[in-house]
C-alpha positions as CSV (number, residue, x, y, z in Angstrom):
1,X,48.2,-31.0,-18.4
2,X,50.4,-29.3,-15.2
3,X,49.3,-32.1,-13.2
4,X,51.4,-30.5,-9.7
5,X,50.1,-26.9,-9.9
6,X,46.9,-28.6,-10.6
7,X,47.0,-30.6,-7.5
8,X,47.8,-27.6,-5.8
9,X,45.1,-26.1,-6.4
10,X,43.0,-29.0,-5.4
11,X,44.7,-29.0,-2.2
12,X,43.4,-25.2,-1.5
13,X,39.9,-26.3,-1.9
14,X,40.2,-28.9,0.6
15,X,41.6,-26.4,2.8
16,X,38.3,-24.4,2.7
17,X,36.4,-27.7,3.2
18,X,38.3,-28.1,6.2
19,X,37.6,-24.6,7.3
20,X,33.8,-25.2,6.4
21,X,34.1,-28.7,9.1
22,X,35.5,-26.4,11.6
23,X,32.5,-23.6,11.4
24,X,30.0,-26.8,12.0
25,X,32.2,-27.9,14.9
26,X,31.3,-24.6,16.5
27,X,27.9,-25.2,15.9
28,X,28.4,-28.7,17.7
29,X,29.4,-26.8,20.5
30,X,26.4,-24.3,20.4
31,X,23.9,-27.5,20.7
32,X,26.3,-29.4,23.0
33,X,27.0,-32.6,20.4
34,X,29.9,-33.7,19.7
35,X,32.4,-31.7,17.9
36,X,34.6,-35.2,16.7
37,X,33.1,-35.8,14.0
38,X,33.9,-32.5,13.0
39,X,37.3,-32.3,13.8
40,X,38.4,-35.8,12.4
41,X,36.6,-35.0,9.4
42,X,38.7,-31.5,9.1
43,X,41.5,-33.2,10.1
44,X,42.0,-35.8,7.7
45,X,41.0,-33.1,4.1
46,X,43.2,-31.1,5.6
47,X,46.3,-33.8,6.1
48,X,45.4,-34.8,2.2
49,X,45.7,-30.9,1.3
50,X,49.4,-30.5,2.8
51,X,50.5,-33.4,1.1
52,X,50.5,-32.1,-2.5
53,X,50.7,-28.1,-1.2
54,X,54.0,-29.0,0.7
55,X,55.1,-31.4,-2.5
56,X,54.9,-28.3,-4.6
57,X,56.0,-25.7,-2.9
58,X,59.6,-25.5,-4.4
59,X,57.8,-26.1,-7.9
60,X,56.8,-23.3,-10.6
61,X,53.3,-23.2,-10.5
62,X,52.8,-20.0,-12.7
63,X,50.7,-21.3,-15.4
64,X,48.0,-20.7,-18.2
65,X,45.4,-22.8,-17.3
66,X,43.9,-24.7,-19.9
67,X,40.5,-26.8,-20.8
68,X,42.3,-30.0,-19.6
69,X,43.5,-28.7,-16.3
70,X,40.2,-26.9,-15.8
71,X,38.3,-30.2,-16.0
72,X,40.9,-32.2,-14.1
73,X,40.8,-29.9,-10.8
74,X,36.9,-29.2,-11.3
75,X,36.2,-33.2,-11.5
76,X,38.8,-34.1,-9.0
77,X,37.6,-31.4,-6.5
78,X,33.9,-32.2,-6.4
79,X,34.7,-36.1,-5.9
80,X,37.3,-35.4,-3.0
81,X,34.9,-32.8,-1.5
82,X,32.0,-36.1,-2.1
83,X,34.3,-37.8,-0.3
84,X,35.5,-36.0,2.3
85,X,31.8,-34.7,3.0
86,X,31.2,-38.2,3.9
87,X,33.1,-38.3,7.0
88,X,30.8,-36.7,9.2
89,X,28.1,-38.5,8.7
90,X,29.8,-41.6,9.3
91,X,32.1,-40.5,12.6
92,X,28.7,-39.8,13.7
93,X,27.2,-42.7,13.1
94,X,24.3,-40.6,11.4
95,X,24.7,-42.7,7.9
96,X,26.9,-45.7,9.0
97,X,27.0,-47.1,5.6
98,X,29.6,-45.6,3.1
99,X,27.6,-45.8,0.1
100,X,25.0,-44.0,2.0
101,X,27.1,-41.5,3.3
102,X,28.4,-40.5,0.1
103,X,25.0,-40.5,-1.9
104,X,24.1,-37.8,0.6
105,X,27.1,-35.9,0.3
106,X,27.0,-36.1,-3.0
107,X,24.1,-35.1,-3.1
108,X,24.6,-32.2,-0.9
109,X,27.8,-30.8,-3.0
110,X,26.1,-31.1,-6.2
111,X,23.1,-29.5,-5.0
112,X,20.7,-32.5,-6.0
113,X,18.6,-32.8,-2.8
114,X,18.2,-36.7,-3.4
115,X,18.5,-38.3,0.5
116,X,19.0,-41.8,1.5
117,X,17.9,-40.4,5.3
118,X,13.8,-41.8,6.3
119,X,13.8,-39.8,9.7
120,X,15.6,-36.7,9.1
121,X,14.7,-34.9,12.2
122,X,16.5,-37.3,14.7
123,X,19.8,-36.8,13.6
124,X,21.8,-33.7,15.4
125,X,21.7,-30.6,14.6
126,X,25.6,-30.0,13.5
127,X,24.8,-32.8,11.0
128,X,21.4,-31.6,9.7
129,X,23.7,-27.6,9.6
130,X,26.7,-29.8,7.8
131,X,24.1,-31.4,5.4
132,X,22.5,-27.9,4.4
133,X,26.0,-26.3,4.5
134,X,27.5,-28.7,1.7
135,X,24.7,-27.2,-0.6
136,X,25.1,-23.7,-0.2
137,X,29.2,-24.4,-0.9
138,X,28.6,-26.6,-4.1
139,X,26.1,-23.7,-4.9
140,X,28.7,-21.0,-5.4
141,X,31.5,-23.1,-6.6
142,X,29.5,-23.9,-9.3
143,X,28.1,-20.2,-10.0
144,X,32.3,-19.6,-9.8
145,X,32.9,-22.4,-12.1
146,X,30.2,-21.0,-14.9
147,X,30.4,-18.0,-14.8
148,X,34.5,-17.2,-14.4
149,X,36.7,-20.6,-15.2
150,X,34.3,-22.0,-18.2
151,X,34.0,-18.5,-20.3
152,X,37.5,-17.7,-19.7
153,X,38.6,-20.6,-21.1
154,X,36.1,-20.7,-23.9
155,X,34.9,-24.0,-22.8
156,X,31.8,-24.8,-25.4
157,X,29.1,-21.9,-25.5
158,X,29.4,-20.0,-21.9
159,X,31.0,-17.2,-23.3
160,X,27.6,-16.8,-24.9
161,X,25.6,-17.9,-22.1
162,X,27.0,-15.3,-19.5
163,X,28.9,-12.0,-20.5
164,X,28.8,-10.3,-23.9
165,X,32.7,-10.6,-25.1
166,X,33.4,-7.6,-24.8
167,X,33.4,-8.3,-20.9
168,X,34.2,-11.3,-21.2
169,X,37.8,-10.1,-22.2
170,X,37.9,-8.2,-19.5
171,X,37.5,-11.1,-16.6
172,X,40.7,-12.6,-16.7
173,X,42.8,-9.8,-15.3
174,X,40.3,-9.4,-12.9
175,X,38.9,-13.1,-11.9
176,X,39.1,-12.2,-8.3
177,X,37.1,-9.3,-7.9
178,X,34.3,-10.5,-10.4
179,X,34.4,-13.7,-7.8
180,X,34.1,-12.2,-4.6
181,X,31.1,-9.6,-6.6
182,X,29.5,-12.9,-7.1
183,X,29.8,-13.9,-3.5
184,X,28.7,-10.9,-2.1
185,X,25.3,-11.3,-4.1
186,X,25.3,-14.8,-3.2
187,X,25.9,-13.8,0.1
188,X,23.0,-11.1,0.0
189,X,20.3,-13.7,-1.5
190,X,21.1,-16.1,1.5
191,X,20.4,-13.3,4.2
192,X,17.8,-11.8,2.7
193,X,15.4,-15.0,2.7
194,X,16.9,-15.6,6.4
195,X,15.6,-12.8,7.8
196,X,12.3,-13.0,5.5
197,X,11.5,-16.6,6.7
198,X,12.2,-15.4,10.5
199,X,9.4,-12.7,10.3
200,X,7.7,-15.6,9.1
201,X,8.1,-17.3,12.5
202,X,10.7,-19.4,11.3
203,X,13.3,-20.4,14.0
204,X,17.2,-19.1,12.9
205,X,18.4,-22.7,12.4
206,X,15.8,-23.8,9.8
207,X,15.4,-20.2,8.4
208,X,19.4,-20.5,7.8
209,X,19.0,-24.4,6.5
210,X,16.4,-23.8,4.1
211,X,18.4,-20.6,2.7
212,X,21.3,-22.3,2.2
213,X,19.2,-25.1,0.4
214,X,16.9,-22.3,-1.6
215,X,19.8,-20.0,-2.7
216,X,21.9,-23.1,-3.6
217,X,18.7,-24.8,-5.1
218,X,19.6,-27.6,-3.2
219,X,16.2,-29.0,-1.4
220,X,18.1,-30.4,1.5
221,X,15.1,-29.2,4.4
222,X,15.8,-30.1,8.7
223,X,12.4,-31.0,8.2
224,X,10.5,-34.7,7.4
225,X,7.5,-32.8,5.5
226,X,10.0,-30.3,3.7
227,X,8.4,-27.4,3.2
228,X,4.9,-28.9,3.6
229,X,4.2,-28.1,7.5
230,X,4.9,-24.3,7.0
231,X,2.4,-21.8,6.5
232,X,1.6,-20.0,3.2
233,X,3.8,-17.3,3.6
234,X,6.8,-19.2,3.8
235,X,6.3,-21.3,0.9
236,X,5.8,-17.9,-0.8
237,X,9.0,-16.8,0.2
238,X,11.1,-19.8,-0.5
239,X,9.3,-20.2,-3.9
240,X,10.5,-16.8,-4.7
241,X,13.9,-17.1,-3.5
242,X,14.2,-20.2,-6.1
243,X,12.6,-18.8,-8.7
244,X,15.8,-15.9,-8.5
245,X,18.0,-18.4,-7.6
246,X,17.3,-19.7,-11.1
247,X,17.8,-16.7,-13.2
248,X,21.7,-16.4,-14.4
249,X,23.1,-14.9,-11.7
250,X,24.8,-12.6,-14.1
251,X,21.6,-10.8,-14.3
252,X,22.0,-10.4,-10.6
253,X,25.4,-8.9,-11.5
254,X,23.7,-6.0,-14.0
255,X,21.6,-5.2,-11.7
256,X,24.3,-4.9,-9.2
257,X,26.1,-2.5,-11.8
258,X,22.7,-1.2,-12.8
259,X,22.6,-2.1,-16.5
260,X,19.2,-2.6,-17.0
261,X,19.2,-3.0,-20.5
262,X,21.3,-6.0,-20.4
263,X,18.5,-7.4,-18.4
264,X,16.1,-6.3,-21.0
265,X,17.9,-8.0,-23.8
266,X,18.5,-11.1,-21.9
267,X,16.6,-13.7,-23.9
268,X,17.0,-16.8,-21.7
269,X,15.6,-14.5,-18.6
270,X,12.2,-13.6,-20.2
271,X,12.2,-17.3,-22.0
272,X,12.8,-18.8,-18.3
273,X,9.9,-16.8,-16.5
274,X,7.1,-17.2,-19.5
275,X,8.0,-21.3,-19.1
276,X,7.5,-21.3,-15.3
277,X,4.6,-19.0,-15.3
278,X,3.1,-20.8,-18.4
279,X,3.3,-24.4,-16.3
280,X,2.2,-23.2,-13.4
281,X,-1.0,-21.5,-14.7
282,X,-1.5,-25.0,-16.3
283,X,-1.5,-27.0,-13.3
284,X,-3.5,-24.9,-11.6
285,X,-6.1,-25.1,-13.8
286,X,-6.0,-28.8,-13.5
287,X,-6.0,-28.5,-9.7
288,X,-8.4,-26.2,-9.4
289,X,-11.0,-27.4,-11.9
290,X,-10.0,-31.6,-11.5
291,X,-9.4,-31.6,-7.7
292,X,-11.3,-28.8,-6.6
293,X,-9.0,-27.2,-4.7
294,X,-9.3,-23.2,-4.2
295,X,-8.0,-21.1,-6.5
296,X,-5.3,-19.6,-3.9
297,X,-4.0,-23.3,-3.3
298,X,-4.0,-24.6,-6.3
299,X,-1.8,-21.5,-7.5
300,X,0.1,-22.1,-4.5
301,X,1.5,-26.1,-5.0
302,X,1.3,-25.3,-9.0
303,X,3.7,-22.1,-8.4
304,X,6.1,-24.0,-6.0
305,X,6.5,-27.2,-7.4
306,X,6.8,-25.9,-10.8
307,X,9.7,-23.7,-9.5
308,X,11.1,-26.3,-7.1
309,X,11.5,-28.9,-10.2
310,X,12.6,-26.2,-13.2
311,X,15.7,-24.5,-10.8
312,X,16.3,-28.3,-10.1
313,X,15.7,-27.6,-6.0
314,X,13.7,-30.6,-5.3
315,X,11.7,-28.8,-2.0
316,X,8.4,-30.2,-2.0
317,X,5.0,-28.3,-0.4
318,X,2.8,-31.1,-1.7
319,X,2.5,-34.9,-2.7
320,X,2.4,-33.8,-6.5
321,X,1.9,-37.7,-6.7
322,X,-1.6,-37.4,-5.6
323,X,-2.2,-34.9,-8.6
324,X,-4.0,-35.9,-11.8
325,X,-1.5,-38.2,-13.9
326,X,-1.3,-35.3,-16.3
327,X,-0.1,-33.1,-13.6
328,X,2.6,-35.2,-12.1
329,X,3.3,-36.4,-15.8
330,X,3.9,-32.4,-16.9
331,X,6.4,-32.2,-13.6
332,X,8.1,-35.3,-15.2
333,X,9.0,-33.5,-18.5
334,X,9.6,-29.9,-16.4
335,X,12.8,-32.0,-15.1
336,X,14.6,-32.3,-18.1
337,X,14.4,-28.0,-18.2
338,X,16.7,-26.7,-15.8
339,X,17.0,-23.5,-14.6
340,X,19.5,-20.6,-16.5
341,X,23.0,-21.1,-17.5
342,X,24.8,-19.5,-14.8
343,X,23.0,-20.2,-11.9
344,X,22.6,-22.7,-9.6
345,X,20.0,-24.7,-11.1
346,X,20.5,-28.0,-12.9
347,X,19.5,-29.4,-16.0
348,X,19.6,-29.1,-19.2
349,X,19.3,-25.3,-18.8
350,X,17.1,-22.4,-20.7
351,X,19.1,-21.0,-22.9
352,X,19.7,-24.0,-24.8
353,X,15.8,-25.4,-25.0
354,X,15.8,-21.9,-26.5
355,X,18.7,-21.9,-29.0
356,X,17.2,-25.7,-30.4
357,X,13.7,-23.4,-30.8
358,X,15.4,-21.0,-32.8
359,X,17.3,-24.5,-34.7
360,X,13.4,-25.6,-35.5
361,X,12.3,-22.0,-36.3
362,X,15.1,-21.8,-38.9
363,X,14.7,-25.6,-40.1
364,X,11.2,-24.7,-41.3
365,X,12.1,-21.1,-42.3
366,X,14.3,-22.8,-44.8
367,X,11.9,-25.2,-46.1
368,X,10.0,-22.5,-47.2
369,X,12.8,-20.2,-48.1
370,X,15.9,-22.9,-49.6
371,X,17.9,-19.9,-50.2
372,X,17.8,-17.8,-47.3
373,X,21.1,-17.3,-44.8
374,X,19.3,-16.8,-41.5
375,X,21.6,-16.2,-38.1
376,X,20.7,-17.5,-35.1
377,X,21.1,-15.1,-32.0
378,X,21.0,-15.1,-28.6
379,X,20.5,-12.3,-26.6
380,X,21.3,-9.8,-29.6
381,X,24.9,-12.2,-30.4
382,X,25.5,-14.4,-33.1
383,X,25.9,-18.3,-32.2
384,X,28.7,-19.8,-34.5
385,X,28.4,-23.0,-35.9
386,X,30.8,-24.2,-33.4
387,X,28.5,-22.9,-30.6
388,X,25.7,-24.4,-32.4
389,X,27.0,-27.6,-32.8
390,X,27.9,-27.9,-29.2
391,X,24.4,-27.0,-27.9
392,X,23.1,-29.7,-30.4
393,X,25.3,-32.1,-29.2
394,X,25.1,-31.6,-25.2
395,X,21.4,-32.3,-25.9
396,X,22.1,-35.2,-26.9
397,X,24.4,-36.7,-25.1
398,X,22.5,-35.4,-22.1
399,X,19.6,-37.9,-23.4
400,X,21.9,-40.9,-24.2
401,X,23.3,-40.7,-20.7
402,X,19.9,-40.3,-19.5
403,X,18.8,-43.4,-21.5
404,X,22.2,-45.7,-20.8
405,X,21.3,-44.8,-16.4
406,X,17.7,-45.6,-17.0
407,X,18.7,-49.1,-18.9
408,X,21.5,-49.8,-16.0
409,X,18.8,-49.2,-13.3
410,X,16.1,-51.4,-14.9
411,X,18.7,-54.1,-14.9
412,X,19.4,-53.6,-11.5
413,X,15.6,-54.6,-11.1
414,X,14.3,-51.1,-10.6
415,X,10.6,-50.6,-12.2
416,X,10.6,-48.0,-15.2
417,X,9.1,-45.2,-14.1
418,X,11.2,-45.4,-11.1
419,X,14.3,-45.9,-12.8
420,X,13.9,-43.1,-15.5
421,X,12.3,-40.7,-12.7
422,X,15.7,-41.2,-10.6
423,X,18.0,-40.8,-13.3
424,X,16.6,-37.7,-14.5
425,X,15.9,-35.6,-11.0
426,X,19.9,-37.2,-9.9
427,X,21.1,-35.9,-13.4
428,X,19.3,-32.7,-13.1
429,X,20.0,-32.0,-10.0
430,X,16.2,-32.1,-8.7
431,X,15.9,-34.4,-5.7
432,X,12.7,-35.9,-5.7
433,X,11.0,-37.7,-8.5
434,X,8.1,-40.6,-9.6
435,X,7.6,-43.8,-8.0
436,X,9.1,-44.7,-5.2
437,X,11.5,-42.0,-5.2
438,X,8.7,-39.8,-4.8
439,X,8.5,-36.3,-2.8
440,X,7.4,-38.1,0.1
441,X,9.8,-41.4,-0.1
442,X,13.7,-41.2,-0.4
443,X,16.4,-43.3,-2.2
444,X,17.2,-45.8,0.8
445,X,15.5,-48.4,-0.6
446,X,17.7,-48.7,-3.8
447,X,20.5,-51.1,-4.1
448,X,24.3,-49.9,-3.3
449,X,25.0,-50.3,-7.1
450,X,21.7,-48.3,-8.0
451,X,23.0,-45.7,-5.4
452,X,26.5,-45.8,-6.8
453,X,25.5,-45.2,-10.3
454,X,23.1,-42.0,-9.3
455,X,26.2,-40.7,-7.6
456,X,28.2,-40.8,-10.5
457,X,25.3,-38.9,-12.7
458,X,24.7,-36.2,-10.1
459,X,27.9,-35.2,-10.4
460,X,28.2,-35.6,-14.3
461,X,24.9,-33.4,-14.4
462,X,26.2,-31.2,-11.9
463,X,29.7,-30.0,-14.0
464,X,27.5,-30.2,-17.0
465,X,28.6,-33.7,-18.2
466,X,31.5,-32.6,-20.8
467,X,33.9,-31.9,-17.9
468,X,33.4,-34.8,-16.3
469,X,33.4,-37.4,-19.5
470,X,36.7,-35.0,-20.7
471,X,38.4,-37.6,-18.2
472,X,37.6,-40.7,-19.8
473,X,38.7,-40.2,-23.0
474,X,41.9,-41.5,-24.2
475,X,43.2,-37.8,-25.7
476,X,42.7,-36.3,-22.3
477,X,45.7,-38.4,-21.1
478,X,48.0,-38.0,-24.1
479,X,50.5,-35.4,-23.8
């Protein structure tokens, strides 16, 4: 591992972070709060950047990065910027506790939506800005992260996930345009639903809040209700918004470069809209016919939440705890989905519920047939056995981990549906869950240890487990 140019390169992301402190300074200034918290906070990432930037400035850092560099900055990067992200709140005096203050940043970074805050409205406006602001930032670093480092590197299946190969070959020579492509559409997404949620009436501050928490499918709202106080319009637009913020956002790239029939062949994309449209005609048939609510309505909270919990958001329109038990029980499940590879959802993703269908379409077609070589494909490729193996195996680990957090919480005297509900919305990225994490109660009431440990799995969810674990294995360290 080149552990200087590494560092390095850590050290320019907390430059940006600084610059990113600086912008919510200004808007400090613009509601006349204080900018200090700011400034210190910018101050300090930035002081830790120089150190390792000015160490290795005299130092070769031409290099071909490789799986255990790319883990190493990508794990590093999104604890420092947990870190870091902290500050604010706590020069402010917003979230005095530490443990707090970095649940919420991390949180915010890994684009979870889980807060430890019970009035969120009283806090300033630069914090609630900084708090929205440290979504839509994890949000493209990790569409950056999925889409260019982890294909070019061949790390586990995204090759297969995101370009064909044939392009795929092509991105390393040209890893800076294909990034700032990807910004510009991310870029594009987020003013578009500004300016749509302002026609709705929407003031500019929570119009640019809730973008940055839609695009990012963060769930981070200014508001105490969430989404729940705005009129149907709005939740119409935002549901929308996270609906495309869950397709792979390399779909957004064809259609940037007008290749439609990529997007025709791209299995995960239809496979992804049939499961949300499926669920939500589901639970409104349960609302409608069980609750007697009107059809529009019923449509309405079944077509949010649905999308709010599959893109791993965690924006809430409607106590889904007051549904039926089979409702809130079929939102349970809908957590362990997750939006496409290569976007900004969470989770366990599409693609790969669908590649284990095809496993149990082939298991049984083999029963049947004992000597018959079937393929499994994905979007018109062939998955390897390697590739296979992989997806198999993420499953399951994702599970374990979900089991071993459910277990550490229940020791920790958490009750069981509050425990496993936490785990997997903090894992997937979701925000709220069952019990008393609910979509109208928050994690403050959990212990520090409780809070610790959910910080640890939304960033393990978040860089999609592997990366993260990489670092804990013995190999990893041996040259």
């Amino acid at each position: 591992m080149h552990l200087i140019p590494n560092l390095r390169i850590v050290a320019k992301s907390l430059f940006i972070l600084s610059v990113a402190l600086i912008a919510t300074a200004v808007i400090a200034i613009i509601y006349a709060e204080s900018v200090l918290p700011f400034l210190y906070s910018s101050g300090i990432a930035l002081l830790t950047g120089l150190v390792p930037f000015l160490f290795s400035k005299d130092i070769d850092i031409n290099h071909n990065m490789t799986k255990k560099d790319a883990s190493f900055v990508v794990s590093l990067s999104w604890i420092l910027f947990s870190f870091f992200g902290s500050l604010p709140y706590i020069f402010s005096s917003s979230i005095p506790s530490f443990t707090n203050a970095f649940f919420e940043s991390v949180s915010g970074f890994t684009t979870t939506g889980a807060s430890i805050l019970t009035d969120i409205e009283i806090l300033p406006k630069s914090v609630l800005f900084w708090r929205s602001l440290t979504h839509w930032i994890g949000g493209i670093g990790i569409i950056v992260l999925v889409i260019v480092i982890m294909p070019t590197l061949q790390m586990g299946s995204y090759n297969l996930f995101t370009f064909e190969s044939s392009v795929q070959e092509k991105i390393q020579p040209k890893i800076k345009s294909v990034g700032l492509r990807l910004l510009a559409i991310y870029l594009l997404l987020t003013l578009a639903e500004i300016v749509l949620l302002m026609a709705g009436k929407m003031s500019l501050f929570e119009s640019v809040c809730h973008s940055f928490g839609t695009v990012a499918t963060g769930g981070f709202s200014p508001k105490n209700t969430s989404i729940a106080g705005y009129s149907p319009y709005i939740q119409y637009v935002i549901a929308i918004f996270m609906l495309l913020a869950g397709v792979n956002f390399v779909i957004h790239y064809y259609i940037f470069k007008r290749n439609f029939r990529k997007i025709k062949e791209n299995e995960e994309l239809w496979f992804y809209l049939i499961v949300v449209f499926s669920i939500t005609a589901i639970l409104t048939a349960i609302l409608y016919f069980t609750m007697g609510k009107p059809f529009e309505v019923s449509f309405r909270d079944s077509f949010f939440q649905v999308v709010s919990i599959i893109t791993c958001t965690g924006f809430a329109s409607t106590d889904y705890l007051l549904w039926p038990p089979i409702a809130w029980t079929i939102i349970f499940f809908a957590m362990f989905l997750g939006g496409s590879t290569g976007s900004t959802a969470g989770g366990i993703k599409m693609a790969r519920h669908l590649v284990l269908l095809k496993n149990v379409k082939r298991f049984f077609h083999q029963l049947r047939y004992p000597n018959a070589v079937i393929q499994l494909k994905l979007n018109k490729n062939v998955i390897s056995d390697e590739n296979n193996r992989n997806i198999i195996t993420f499953i399951t680990i994702y599970l374990l981990v979900f089991a071993a957090g459910t277990i550490a919480l229940a020791f920790d005297g958490v009750d069981g549906k509050t425990a496993s509900s936490a785990v997997a919305t903090c894992m997937a990225g979701i925000g709220p869950g069952i019990g008393t994490v609910g979509p109208v109660s928050n994690f403050f009431h959990l212990s520090d240890f409780a809070k610790l440990v959910l910080s640890f799995l939304m960033i393990l969810g978040r860089l999609e487990i592997l990366t993260l674990l990489m670092l804990f294995t013995p190999a990893f360290w041996r040259k």
